[in-house]
Structures are given as structure tokens and as C-alpha cells.
C-alpha positions in Angstrom: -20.8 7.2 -10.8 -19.6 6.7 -7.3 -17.0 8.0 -5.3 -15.5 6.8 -2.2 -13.7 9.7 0.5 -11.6 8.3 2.9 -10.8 11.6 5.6 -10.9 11.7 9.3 -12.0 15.3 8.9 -15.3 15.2 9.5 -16.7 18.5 8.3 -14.6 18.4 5.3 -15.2 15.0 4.2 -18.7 15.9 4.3 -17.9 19.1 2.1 -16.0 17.3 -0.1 -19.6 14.8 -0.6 -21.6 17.8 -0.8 -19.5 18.9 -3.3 -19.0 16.3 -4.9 -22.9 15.7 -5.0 -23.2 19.1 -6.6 -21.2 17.9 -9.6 -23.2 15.0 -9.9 -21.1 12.7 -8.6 -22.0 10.3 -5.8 -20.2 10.0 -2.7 -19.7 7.4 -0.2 -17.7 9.0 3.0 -15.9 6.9 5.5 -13.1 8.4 8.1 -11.4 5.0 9.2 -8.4 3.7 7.0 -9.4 0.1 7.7 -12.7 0.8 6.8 -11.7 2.8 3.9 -9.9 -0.1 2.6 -12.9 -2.5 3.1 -14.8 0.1 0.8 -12.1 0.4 -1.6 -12.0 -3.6 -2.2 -15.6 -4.5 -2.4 -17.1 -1.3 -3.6 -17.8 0.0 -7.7 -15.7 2.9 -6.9 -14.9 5.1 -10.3 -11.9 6.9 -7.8 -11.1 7.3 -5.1 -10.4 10.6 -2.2 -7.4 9.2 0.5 -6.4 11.0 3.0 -2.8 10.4 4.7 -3.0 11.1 8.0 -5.9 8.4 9.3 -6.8 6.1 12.7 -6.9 2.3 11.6 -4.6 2.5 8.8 -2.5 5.2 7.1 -3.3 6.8 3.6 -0.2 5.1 2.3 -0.9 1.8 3.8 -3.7 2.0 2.0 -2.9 3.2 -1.6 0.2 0.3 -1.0 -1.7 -3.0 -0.2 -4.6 -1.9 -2.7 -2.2 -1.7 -5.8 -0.1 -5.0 -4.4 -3.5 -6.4 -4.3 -3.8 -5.5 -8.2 -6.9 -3.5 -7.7 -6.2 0.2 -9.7 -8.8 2.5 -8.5 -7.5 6.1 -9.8 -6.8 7.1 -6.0 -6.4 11.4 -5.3 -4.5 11.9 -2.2 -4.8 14.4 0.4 -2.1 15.6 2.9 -1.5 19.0 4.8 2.1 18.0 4.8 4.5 19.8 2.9 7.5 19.1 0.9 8.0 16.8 -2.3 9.4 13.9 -0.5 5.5 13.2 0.8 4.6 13.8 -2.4 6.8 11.9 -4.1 6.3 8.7 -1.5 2.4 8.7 -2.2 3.4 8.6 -6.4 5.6 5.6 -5.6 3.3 3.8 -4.1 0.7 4.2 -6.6 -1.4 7.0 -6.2 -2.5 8.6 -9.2 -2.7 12.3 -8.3 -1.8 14.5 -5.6 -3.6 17.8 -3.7 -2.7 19.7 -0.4 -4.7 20.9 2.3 -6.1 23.2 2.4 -7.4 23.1 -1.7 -10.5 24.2 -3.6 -13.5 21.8 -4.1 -13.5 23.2 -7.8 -9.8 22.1 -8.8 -10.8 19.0 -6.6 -13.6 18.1 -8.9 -11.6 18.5 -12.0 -8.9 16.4 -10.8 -11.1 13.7 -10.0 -13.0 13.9 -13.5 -9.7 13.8 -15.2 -8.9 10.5 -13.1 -12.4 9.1 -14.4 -12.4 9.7 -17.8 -8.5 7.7 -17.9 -9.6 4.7 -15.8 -8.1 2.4 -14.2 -5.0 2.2 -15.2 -2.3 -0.5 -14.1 1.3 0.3 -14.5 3.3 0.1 -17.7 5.8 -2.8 -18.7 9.5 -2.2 -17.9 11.3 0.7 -20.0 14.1 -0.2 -22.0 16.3 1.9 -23.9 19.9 0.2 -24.9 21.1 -2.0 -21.7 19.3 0.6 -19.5 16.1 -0.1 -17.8 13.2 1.3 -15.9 10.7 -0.3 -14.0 7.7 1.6 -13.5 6.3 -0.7 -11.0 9.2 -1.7 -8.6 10.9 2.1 -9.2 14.0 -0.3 -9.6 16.6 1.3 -12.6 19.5 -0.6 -14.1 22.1 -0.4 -16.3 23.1 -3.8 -17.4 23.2 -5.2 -14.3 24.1 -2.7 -11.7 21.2 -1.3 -9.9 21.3 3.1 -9.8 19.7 4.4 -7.1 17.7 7.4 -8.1 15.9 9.9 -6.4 11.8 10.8 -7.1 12.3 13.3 -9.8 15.3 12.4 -11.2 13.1 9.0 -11.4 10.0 10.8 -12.9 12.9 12.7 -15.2 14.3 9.8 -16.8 10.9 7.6 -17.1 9.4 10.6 -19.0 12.0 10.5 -21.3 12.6 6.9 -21.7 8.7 6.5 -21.8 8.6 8.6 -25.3 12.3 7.5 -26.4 13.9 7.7 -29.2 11.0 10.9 -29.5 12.4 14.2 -28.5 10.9 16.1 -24.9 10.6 19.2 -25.1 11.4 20.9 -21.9 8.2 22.3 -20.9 6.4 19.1 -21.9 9.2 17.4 -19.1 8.0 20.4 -16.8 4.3 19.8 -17.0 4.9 16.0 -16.6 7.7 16.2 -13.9 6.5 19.0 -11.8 3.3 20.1 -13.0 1.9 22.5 -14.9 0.9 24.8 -12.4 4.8 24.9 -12.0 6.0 28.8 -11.3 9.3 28.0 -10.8 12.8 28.3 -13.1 12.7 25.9 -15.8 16.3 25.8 -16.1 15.7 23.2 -13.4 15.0 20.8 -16.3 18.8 21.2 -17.4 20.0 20.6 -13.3 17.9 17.0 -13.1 19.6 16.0 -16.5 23.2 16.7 -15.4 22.3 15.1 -11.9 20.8 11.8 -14.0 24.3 11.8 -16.5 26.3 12.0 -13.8 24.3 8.7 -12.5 23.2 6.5 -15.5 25.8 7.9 -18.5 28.9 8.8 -17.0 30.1 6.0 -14.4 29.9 3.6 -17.8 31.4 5.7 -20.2 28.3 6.3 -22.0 26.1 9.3 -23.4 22.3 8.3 -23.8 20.8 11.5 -23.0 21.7 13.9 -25.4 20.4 17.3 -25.7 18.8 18.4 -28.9 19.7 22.1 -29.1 16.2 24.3 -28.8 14.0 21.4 -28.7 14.5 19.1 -26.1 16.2 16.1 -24.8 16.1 11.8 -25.8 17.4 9.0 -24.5 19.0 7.0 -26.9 20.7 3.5 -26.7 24.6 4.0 -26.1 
């Protein structure tokens, strides 16, 4: 089981393949986006390590013409930027998990074997719930036919719920799968993202599809 490292880092691409080595893995390392990309399409890869910041081509370059090329490698990016907007811009483009610089080699190596043992995995049909929709793939939400421009989490909110609807999400569950579960922070900021999405998808059509289900959790419901 092979995996490829894309990093212009040289001595810690080659600790991330020593590592990875360690753990039985094996590891093919290349520090040129364009190169990386060559690898990506006509290598067995079972994931792939992308960093952002590389010469030839850019880590989100990359992680974008793969998946509009349809091939899924499970891709774990890397970035010493901060801030959830980078974050957020690699998920959109199709990247299946996300660590920042500078990051163990042990919580490295159990991200990547949870990316194995799910596969390749190509991105769910369109959400539908009522007259609103979600599409996973082009990020693009509606309500009938008016387009609502959403921002990353208040996205990754409402495709979480709309993904288990008519199911009740509990809030922790929506913390875990919204902003980790190595999230520290207040979790009434659950209840902040659903008032910003009512105030988007419900309220400018007179409707109420997310209720709240006191002590449990929240659904989305058709109006």
C-alpha cells in the first residue's frame, strides 16, 4: 500500500516517508506540483499527502483538476497557513482531510489510515429536502429556484443536516462533523450557524425547515 507525498520541504517530506515507512506504509516523495500530479494520475496511490504552497503547480490546483478529472484519491492536505477560509477552500475543492504545519507524524499516520480504510470516495448525489437543495459537488444551494449564497460552515452546517434529514443531529454530532472533534471551543456556536442559515434559507420565503428539537438536536424538514 502506497503513498504518494507531494511537499517542497525536503527534509520533511522525507520524514513524513520515513515515517510513513515505519508504519508500513510505502511512500513515493515528489516536491514538484506538476510532477505530483503526473504521480497522482498514473500511479496506484491508496492516498495521497498535498502540500499547498508548491513550484510547478499549487496544492489546490492540484486537488481541483484531479477531482474534475474524476480521479478520487483520498488526498490529506498540508498548509502552514492559518485561518478557516484555507481550510475551508481546500474542502471545496475536494480534499478529504486537512492538517497544519507544523503536526505530529503520529496523528499524520492515523489520519491517513482512516482515509484508506474509507476509499475512494466520489461525492454524493444532490441533497433534497422540500424545494431546497444542496449540491455537494458544485457547493451550489437553492431554494426553488433562487440560488443562496452560503458561506463554508454554514455550508458544511446545513449539508450535515440535510445529509441525515428527516433524522435528528444532535449538537455534538454537528460539532464533530462541522468543526472537528478536537474542537475546544463554545458549542453554543452550533445555535449561531443555525440562526445565520434561517435567516438565509427559511426566513426570506416564509418558511421554517430547521426546527430545533428541544435537548436533542436539530432536522431539516420540508416546509
Amino acid at each position: 500500500m502506497r503513498i504518494l507525498v507531494v511537499d517542497d520541504e525536503v527534509r520533511l517530506a522525507e520524514s513524513i516517508r520515513r515515517g510513513l515507512e515505519a508504519e508500513g506504509f510505502g511512500a513515493d516523495v515528489v516536491h514538484d506540483g506538476l510532477e505530483g500530479l503526473w504521480r497522482a494520475r498514473e500511479g496506484s496511490y491508496a492516498a495521497m499527502v498535498l502540500d499547498i504552497m508548491l513550484p510547478g503547480k499549487n496544492g489546490y490546483e492540484i486537488c481541483r483538476t484531479l477531482r474534475a478529472e474524476g480521479n478520487w484519491i483520498p488526498i490529506l492536505m498540508l498548509t502552514a497557513k492559518e485561518g478557516e477560509y484555507d481550510e475551508a477552500e481546500g474542502f471545496e475543492l475536494g480534499a478529504d482531510d486537512y492538517l497544519r504545519k507544523p503536526f505530529s507524524l503520529v496523528v499524520l499516520v492515523a489520519r491517513l489510515r482512516a482515509l484508506v480504510r474509507r476509499g475512494r470516495l466520489e461525492p454524493a448525489a444532490a441533497l433534497e429536502v422540500g424545494d431546497l437543495t444542496l449540491n455537494p459537488r458544485t457547493r451550489l444551494v437553492r431554494r426553488g429556484e433562487t440560488a443562496i449564497d452560503l458561506t463554508p460552515r454554514e455550508h458544511a452546517v446545513l449539508e450535515t443536516l440535510m445529509s441525515r434529514a428527516p433524522e435528528v443531529v444532535g449538537k455534538q454530532e454537528l460539532i464533530d462533523a462541522v468543526w472537528g472533534m478536537d474542537f475546544e471551543g463554545d458549542p453554543n456556536i452550533v445555535e449561531v450557524y443555525v440562526g445565520y442559515l434561517r435567516r438565509k434559507i427559511d426566513r426570506p420565503f416564509g418558511v421554517a425547515s430547521i426546527r430545533t428539537v428541544r435537548a436533542v438536536g436539530y432536522q431539516v424538514v420540508p416546509p
